[in-house]
C-alpha positions as CSV (number, residue, x, y, z in Angstrom):
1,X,6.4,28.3,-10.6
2,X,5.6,29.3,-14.0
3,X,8.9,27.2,-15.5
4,X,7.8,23.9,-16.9
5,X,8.5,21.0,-14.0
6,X,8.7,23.8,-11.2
7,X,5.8,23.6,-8.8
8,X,5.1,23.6,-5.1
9,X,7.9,21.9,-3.7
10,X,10.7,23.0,-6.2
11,X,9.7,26.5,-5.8
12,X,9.3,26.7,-1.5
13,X,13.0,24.8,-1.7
14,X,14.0,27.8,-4.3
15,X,12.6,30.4,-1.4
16,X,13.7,29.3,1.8
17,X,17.3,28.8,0.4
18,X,17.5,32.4,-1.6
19,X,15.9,33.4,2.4
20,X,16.9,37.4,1.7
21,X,17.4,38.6,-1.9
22,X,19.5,41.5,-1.2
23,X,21.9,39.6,0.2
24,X,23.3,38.9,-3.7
25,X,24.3,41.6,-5.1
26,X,23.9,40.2,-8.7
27,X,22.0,36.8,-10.0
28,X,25.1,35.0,-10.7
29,X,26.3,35.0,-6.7
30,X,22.8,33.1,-6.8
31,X,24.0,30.2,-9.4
32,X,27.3,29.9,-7.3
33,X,25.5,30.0,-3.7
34,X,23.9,26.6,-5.1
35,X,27.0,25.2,-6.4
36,X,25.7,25.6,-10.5
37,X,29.0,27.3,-11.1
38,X,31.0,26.2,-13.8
39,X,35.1,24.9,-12.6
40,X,37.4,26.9,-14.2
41,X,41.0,25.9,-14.3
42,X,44.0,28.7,-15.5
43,X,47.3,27.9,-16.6
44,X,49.5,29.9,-18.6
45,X,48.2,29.6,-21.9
46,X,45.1,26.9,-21.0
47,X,41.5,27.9,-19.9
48,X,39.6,25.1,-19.0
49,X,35.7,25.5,-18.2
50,X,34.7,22.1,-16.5
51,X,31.9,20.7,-15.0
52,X,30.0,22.7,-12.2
53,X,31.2,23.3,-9.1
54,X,28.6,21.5,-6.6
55,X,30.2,23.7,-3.9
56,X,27.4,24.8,-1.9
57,X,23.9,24.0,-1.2
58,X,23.3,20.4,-2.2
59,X,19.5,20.1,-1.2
60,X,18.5,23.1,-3.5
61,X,20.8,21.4,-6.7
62,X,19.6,18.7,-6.2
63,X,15.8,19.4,-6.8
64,X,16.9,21.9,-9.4
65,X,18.4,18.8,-10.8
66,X,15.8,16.9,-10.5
67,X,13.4,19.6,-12.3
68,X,15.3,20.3,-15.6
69,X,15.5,16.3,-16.3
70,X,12.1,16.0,-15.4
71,X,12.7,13.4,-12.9
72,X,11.1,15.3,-10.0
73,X,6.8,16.1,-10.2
74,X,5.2,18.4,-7.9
């Protein structure tokens, strides 16, 4: 809760979605477990990074979301 625009809400969403830390072995299978994954496509010679992913949990992105454009107050 120390982040600027993270406070109560944002950070008991944050907790009760990571539930068991040791369950990821490494913070990046945290970003993806929330969908903040870049896309990648692979083709021969092309390597396209896209847009992320928003495979996973949408509740969680979406107050994350809502905290880095400041949209969300708590």
């Amino acid at each position: 809760m120390t982040a600027p625009g993270v406070g109560v809400i944002v950070g008991l969403t944050y907790v009760a979605a990571i539930d068991d830390p040791g369950r990821f072995s490494s913070s990046k299978k945290v970003g993806a477990q929330f969908g903040m994954t870049p896309k990648k496509y692979r083709s021969g010679e092309m390597d396209v990074t896209g847009r992320i992913s928003k495979i996973g949990d949408r509740g969680v992105r979406a107050v994350l979301y809502e905290v880095e454009g400041g949209g969300l107050k708590s």
